[in-house]
C-alpha positions, 0 to 999 in steps of 0.5 A: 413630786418635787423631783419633777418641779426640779427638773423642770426647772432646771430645763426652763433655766438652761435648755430653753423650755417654756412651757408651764413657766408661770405655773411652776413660780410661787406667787411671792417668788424671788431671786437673789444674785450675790455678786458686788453689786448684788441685785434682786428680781421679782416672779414677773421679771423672771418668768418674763426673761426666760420666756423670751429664752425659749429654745436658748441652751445654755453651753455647760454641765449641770450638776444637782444635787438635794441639800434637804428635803421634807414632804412640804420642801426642798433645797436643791444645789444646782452648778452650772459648770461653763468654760469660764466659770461655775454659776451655783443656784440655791433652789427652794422649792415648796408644796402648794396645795397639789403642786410644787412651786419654785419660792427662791433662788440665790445664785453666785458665781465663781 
């Protein structure tokens, strides 16, 4: 159900939730911020990072929405609209075995 790994996902990256963080990361995940000094960061480093922000909500409005979609795989658009500006999250997601994992996420900001 790619819809529910979406969802948690989008509650442990804005709401603060922490509970099945490593479960919900493919092994090779990574993120990629596009910005001028674009950088990179591995599963580890994230699973770590929101770990410590547990029951930290983030103060915006969050839009998503399918890009595409297979039995294997999803594309999700996830806008996080704040005061100041938007934060877009490219979401891939991919079946593995029984379970939906989170294989990447490019974000940009505007």
């Amino acid at each position: 159900i790619a819809d529910f790994a979406l969802g948690h996902y989008v509650a442990v990256t804005t709401e603060g939730e922490s509970a099945g963080v490593e479960q919900l990361f493919a092994t090779d995940f990574n993120q990629k911020i596009q910005a001028t000094n674009a950088q990179t960061h591995g599963r580890e480093a994230i699973v770590k990072l929101l770990k410590k922000q547990k029951g930290e909500k983030l103060n915006c409005t969050v839009i998503t929405d399918i890009i595409d979609e297979s039995a294997d795989y999803m594309v999700a658009k996830v806008t996080l609209k704040f005061e100041n500006f938007t934060k877009t999250d490219l979401v891939t997601l991919e079946r593995v075995g029984n379970d939906w994992k989170v294989s990447k996420s490019i974000n940009s900001y505007k």
